[in-house]
N, CA and C atoms as a LAMMPS dump frame, in Angstrom:
ITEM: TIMESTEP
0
ITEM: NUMBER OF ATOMS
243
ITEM: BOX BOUNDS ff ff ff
-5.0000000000000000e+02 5.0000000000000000e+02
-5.0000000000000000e+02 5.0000000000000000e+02
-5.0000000000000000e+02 5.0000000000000000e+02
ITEM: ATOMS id mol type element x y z
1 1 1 N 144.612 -240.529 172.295
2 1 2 C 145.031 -239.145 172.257
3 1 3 C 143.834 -238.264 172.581
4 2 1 N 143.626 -237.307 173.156
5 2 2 C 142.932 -236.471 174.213
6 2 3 C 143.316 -235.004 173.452
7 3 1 N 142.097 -234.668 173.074
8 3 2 C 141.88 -233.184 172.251
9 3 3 C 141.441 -231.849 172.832
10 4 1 N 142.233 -231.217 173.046
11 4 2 C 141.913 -230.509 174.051
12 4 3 C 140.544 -229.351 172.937
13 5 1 N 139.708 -228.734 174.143
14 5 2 C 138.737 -227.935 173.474
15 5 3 C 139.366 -226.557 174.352
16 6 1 N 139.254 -225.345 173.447
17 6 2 C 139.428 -224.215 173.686
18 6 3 C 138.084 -223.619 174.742
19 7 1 N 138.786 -223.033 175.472
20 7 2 C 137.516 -223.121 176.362
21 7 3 C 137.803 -221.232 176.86
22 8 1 N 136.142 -220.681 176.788
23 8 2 C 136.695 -218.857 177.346
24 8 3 C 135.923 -218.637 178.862
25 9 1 N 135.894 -218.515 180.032
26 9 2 C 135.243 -218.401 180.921
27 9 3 C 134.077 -216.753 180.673
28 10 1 N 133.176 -217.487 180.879
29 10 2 C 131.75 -216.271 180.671
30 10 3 C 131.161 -215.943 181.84
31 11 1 N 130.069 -215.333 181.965
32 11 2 C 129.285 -215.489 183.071
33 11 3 C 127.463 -215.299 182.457
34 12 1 N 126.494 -215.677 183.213
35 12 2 C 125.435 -215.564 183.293
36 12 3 C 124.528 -215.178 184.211
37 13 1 N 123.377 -214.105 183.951
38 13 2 C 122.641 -213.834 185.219
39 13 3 C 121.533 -214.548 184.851
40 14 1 N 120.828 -215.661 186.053
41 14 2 C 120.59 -216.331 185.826
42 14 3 C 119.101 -216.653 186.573
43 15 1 N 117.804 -216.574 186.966
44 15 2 C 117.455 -216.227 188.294
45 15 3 C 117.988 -217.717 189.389
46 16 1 N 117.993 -217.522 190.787
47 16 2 C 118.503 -218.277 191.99
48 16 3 C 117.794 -219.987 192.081
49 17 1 N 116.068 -219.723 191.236
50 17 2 C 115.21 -220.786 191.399
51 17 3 C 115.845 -221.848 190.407
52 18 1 N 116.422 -221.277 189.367
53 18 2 C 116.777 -222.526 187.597
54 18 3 C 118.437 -222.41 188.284
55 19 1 N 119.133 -221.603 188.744
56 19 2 C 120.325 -222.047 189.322
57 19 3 C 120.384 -223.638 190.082
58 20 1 N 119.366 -223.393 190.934
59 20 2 C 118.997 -224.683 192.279
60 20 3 C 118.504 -225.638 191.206
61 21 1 N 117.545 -225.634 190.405
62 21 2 C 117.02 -226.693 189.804
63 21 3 C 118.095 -227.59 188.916
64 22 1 N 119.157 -226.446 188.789
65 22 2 C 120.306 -227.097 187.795
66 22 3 C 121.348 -227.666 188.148
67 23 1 N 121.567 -227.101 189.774
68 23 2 C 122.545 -227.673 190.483
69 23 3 C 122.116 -229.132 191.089
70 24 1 N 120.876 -228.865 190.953
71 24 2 C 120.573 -230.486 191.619
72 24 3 C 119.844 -231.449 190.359
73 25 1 N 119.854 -231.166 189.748
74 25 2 C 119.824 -232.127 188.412
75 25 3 C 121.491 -232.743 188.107
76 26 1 N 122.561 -231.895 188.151
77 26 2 C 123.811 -231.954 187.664
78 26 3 C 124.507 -232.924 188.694
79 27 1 N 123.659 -232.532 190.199
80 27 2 C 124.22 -233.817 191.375
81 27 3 C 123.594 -234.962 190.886
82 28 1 N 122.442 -235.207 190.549
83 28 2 C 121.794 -236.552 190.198
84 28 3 C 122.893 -237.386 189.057
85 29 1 N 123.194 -236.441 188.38
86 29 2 C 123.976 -237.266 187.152
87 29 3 C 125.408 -237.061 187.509
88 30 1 N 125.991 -236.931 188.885
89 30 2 C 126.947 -237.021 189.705
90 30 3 C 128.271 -235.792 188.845
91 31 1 N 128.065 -234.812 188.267
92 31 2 C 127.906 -233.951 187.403
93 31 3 C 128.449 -232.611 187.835
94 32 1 N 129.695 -231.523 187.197
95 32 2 C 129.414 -230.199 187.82
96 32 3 C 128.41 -229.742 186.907
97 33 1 N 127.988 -228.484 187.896
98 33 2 C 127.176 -227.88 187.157
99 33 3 C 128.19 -227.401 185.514
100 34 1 N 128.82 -226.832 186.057
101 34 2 C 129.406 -226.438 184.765
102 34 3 C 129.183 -227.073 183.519
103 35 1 N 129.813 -228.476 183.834
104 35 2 C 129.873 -229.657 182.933
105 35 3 C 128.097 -229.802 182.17
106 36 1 N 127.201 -229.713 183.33
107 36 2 C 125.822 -230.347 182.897
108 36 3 C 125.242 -229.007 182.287
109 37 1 N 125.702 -227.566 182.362
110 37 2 C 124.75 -226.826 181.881
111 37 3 C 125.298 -226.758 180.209
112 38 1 N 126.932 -226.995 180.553
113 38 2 C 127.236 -226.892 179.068
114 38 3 C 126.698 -228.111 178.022
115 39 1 N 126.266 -229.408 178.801
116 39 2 C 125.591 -230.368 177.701
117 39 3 C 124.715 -230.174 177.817
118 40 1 N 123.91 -229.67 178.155
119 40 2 C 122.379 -228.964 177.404
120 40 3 C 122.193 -227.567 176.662
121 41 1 N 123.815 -227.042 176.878
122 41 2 C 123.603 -226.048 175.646
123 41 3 C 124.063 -226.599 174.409
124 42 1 N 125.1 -227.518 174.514
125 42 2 C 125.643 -228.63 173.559
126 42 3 C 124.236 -228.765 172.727
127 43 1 N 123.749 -229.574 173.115
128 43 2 C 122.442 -230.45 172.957
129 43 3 C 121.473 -229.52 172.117
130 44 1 N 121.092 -228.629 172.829
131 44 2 C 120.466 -227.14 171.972
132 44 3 C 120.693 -227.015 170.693
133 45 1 N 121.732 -226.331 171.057
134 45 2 C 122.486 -225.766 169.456
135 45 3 C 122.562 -227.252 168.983
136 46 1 N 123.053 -228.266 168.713
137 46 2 C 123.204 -229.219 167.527
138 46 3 C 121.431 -229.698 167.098
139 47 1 N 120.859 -229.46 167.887
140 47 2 C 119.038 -229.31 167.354
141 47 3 C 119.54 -228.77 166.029
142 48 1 N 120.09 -227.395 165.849
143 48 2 C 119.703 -226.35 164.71
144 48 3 C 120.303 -227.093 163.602
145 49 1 N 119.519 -227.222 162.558
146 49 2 C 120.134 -227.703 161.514
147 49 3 C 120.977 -226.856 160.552
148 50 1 N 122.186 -227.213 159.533
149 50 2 C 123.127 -226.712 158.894
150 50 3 C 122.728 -226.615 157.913
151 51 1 N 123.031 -225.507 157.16
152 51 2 C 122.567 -225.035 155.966
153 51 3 C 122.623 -226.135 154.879
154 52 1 N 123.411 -227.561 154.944
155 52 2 C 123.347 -228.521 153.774
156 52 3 C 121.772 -229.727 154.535
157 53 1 N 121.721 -229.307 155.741
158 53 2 C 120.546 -230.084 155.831
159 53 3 C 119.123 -229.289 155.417
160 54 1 N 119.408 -228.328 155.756
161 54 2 C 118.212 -227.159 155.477
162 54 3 C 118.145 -227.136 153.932
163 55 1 N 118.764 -227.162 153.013
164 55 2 C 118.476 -227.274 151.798
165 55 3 C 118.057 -228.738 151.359
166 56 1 N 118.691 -229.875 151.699
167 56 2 C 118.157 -231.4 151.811
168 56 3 C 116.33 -230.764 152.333
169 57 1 N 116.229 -230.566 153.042
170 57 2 C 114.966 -230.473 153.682
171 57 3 C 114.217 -229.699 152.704
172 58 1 N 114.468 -228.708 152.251
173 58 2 C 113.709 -227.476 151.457
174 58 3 C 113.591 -228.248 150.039
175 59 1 N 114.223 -229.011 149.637
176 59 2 C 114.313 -229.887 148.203
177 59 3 C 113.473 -231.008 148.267
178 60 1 N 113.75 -232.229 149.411
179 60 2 C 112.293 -232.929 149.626
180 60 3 C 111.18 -232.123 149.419
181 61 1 N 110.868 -231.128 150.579
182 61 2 C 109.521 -230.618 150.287
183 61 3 C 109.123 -229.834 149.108
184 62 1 N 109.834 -229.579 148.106
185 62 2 C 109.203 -228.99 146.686
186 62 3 C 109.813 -229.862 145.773
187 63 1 N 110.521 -230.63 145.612
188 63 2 C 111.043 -231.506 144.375
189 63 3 C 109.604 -232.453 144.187
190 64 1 N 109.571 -232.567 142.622
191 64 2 C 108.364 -233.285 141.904
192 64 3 C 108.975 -234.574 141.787
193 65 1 N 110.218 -234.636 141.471
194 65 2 C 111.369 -235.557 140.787
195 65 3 C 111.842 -237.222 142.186
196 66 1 N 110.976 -236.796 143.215
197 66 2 C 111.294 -237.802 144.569
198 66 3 C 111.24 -239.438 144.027
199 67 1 N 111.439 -240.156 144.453
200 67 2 C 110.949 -241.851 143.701
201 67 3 C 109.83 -242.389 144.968
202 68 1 N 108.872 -242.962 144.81
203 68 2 C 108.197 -243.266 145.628
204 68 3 C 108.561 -244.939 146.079
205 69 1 N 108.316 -245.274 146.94
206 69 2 C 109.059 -246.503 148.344
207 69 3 C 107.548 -247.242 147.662
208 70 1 N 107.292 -248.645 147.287
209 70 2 C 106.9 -249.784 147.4
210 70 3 C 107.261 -250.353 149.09
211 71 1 N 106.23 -249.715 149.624
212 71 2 C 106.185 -250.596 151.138
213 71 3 C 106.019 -252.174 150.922
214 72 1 N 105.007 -252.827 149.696
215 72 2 C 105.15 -254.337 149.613
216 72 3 C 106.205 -254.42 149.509
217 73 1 N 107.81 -254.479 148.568
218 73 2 C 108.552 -254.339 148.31
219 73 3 C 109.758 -254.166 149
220 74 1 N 109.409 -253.633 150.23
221 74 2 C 110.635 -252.671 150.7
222 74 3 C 112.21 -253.584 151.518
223 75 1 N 111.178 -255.286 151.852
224 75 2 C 112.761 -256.127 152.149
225 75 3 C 113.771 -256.32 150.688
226 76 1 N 113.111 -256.105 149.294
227 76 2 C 113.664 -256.221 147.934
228 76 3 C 114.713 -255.389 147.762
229 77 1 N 114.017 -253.837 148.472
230 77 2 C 114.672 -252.522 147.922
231 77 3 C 115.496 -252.464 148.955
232 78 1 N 115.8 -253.086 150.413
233 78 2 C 116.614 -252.814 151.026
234 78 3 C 118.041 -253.805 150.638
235 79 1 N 117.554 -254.582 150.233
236 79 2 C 118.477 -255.846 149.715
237 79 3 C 119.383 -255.497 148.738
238 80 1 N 118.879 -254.823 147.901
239 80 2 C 119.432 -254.312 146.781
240 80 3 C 120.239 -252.951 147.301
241 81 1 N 120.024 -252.504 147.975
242 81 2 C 121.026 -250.959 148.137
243 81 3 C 122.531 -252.154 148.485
């Protein structure tokens, strides 16, 4: 089953030189442009992390309470999860 994505037509001014560079990157990966500029904005944005990772992240770096990893150890501790 095939999900369709809501899709809004936009436009961009863009300069003519990163147009060409993009159109022929998007032929290499046999690609429309369309298709290839939208997976590198894809790609972009999911970089940014979500506010439940951003707090994961902000809690490692100030929590006192962490358990520290036995690297001798660590085929034991993987065994055991």
């Amino acid at each position: 089953m095939e999900t369709l994505v809501e899709r809004k037509q936009t436009s961009f001014r863009l300069p003519l030189d990163l147009i060409n560079r993009l159109r022929a990157e998007a032929q290499k990966e046999h690609r429309s442009l369309n298709n290839y500029v939208e997976s590198l904005l894809t790609s972009a944005v999911r970089r940014i992390p979500n506010e439940t990772t951003l707090a994961a992240i902000r809690e490692a770096e100030t929590s006192e309470d962490l358990e520290t990893l036995d690297i001798d150890h660590l085929k034991e501790y993987i065994a055991s999860l």
